[in-house]
C-alpha positions in Angstrom: 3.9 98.3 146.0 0.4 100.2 145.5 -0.1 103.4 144.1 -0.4 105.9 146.7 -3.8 107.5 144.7 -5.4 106.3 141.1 -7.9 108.4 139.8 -10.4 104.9 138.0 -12.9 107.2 136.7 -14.4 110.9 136.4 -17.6 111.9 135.3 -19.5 115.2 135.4 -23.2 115.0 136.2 -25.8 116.9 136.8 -25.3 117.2 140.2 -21.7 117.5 140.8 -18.3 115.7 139.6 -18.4 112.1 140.5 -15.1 110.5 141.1 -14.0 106.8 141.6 -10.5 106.4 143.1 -8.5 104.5 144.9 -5.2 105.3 147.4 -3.1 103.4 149.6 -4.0 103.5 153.3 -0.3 103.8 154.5 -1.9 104.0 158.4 -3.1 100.7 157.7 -1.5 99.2 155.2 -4.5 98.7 152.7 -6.2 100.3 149.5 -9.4 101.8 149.6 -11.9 102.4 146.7 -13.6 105.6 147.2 -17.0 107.4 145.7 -16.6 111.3 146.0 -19.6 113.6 144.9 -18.0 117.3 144.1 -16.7 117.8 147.6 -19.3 115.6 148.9 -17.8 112.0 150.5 -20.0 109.4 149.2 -18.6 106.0 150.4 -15.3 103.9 151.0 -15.5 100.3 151.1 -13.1 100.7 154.4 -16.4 101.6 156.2 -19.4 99.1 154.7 -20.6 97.5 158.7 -24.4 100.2 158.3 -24.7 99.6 154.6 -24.9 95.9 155.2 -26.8 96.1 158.1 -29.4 97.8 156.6 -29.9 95.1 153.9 -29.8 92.5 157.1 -31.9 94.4 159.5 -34.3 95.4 156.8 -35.0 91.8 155.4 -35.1 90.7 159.0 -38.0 92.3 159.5 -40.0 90.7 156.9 -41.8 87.5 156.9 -41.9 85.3 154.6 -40.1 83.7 151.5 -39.1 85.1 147.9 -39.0 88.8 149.5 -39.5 91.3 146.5 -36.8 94.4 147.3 -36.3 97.5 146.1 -32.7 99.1 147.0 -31.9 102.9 146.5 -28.7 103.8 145.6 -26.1 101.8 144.7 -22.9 102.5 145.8 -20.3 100.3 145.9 -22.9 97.6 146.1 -22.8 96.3 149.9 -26.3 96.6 150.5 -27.5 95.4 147.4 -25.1 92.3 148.0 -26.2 91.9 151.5 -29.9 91.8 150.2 -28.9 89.1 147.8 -27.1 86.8 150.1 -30.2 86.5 151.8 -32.1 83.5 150.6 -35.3 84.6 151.1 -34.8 87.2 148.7 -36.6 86.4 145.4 -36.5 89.9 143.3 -34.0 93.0 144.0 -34.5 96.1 141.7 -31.4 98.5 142.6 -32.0 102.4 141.5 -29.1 104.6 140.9 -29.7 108.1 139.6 -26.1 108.0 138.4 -25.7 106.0 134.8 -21.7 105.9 135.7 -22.0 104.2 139.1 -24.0 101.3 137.4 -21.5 101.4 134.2 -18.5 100.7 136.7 -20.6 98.0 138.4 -21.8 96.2 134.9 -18.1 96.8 133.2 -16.7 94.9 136.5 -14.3 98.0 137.7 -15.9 97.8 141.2 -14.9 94.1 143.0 -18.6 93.4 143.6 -20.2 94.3 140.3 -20.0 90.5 138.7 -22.0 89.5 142.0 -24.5 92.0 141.3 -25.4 91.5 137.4 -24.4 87.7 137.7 -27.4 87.4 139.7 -30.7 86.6 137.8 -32.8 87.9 140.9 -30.8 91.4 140.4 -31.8 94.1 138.3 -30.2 97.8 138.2 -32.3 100.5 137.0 -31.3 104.5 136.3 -33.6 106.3 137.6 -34.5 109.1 140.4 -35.3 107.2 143.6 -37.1 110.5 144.9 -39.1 111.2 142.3 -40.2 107.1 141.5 -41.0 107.2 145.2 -43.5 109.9 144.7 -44.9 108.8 141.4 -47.8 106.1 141.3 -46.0 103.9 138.8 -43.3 103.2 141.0 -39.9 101.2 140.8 -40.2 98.6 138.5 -40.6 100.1 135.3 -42.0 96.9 133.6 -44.6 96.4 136.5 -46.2 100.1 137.0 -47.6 100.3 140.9 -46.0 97.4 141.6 -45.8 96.5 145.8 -42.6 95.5 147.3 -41.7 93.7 150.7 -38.9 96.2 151.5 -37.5 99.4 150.1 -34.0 99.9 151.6 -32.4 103.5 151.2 -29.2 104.8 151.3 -28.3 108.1 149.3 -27.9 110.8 151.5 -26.1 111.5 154.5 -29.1 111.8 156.6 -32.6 112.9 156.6 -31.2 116.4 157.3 -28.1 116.4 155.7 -29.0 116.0 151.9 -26.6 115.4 148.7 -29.3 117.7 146.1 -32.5 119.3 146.1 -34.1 116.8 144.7 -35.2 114.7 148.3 -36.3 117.7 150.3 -39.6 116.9 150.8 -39.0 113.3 150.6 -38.1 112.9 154.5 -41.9 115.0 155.2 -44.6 113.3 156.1 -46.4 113.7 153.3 -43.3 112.4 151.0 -42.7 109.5 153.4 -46.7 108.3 153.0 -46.1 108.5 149.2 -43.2 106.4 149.8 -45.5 103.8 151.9 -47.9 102.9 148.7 -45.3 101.2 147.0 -44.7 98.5 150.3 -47.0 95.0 150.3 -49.0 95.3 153.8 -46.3 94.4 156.8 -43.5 95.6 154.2 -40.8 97.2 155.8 -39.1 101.0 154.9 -35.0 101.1 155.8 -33.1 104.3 155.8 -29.3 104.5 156.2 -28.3 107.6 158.1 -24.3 108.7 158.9 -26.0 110.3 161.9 -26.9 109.2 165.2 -30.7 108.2 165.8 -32.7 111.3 165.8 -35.3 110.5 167.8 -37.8 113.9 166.1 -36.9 111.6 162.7 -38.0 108.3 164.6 -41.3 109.8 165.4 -42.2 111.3 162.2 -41.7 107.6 160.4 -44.3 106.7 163.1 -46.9 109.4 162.1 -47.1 107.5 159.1 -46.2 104.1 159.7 -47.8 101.3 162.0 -44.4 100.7 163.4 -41.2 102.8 163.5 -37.8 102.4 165.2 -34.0 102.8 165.1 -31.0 100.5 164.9 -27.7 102.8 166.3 -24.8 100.6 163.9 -21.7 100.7 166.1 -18.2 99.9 164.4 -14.6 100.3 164.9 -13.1 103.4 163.1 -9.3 102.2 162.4 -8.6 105.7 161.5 -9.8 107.3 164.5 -8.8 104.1 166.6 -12.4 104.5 168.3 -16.1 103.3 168.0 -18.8 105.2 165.5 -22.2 104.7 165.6 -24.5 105.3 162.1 -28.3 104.6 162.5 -30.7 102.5 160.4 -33.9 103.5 160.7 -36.9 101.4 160.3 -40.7 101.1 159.7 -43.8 98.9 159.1 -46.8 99.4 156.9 -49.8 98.2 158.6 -50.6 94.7 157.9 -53.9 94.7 156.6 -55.4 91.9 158.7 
């Protein structure tokens, strides 16, 4: 029989206590890994159907072969996975602002860690997202201004709804355009939201993309017995042409 709860890791950070567990779903019969921030719910591989779609919707949108992608935040690893079982993907660099998370990817305590670093194409990288967004050099940090066929994003809960301080002016204009200079002309922009599609959010991607629109990610919730909806939101550089 499973435990009912096992604490797998706890480590302070600088922006809360960060907890890996993992209980026994007697509702349903099954174990589920958990991320908690503080009293902050990060992510449960019981829910995963938006984190992959945003790796599939993203790449979807972009033409062409050997597809150089940045992911932010890592997670449990679904998205990052998703991006690599595309196979048009050439390059995936994965930033995590949290040196644990990678540490329980890399030491093979989450299931999909040896998929991750056993991949040549797969790199992960500690660093702030936010601030590499907003900083010329960029996300690679062997390439500085390196260009990237599709940044995919999921750290917070939503634009609105924000884990720190640090991405507040990240979802502005102004931090969004910064955001832009780091996609190849035609590159795509993905954001994971917990939230329905917020249709202000929507329009503020178009102020300073070519192209902007939202994906509503509808699931079953076996907990709740009832559909939930999550949005990914996306958006197109210009082409250059």
């Amino acid at each position: 029989m499973s435990k009912l709860f096992e604490e797998l890791d706890y480590r302070p950070t600088p922006i809360g206590a960060l907890v890996l567990r993992r209980r026994h779903e007697a509702r349903l019969g099954v174990d589920i890994l958990e991320i908690k921030l503080g009293e902050e719910h990060l992510m449960s591989d019981l829910f995963t159907a938006s984190e992959i779609a945003l790796a599939q919707l993203g790449l979807a949108a972009c033409s062409g072969e050997g597809l150089d992608v940045v992911v932010g935040g890592l997670g449990l690893g679904y998205t990052a996975r998703a991006v690599l079982d595309e196979p048009r993907t050439g390059s995936l660099i994965v930033v995590e602002y949290l040196e644990a998370v990678i540490d329980w990817h890399q030491t093979g305590l989450l299931p999909l860690g040896p998929d991750l670093t056993g991949d040549p194409r797969c790199r992960l990288v500690e660093g702030d997202f936010f601030a590499m967004a907003q900083n010329a050099t960029g996300f690679d940090p062997g390439a500085p201004g390196r260009t990237f066929d599709a940044i995919l994003l999921d750290i917070d809960h939503s634009p609105d709804a924000l884990l720190d301080q640090r991405s507040t002016s990240f979802y502005q204009p102004e931090g969004l355009a910064k955001l832009a200079r780091h996609l190849k002309p035609g590159g795509i922009f993905g954001l994971w939201s917990d939230e329905r599609t917020d249709d202000a959010f929507t329009g503020r991607l178009a102020k300073v993309f070519a192209e902007a629109w939202a994906a509503p990610v509808t699931f079953h919730n076996p907990l709740q017995d009832r559909p939930f909806t999550q949005t990914v939101y996306l958006a197109r550089t210009a082409s250059g042409c």
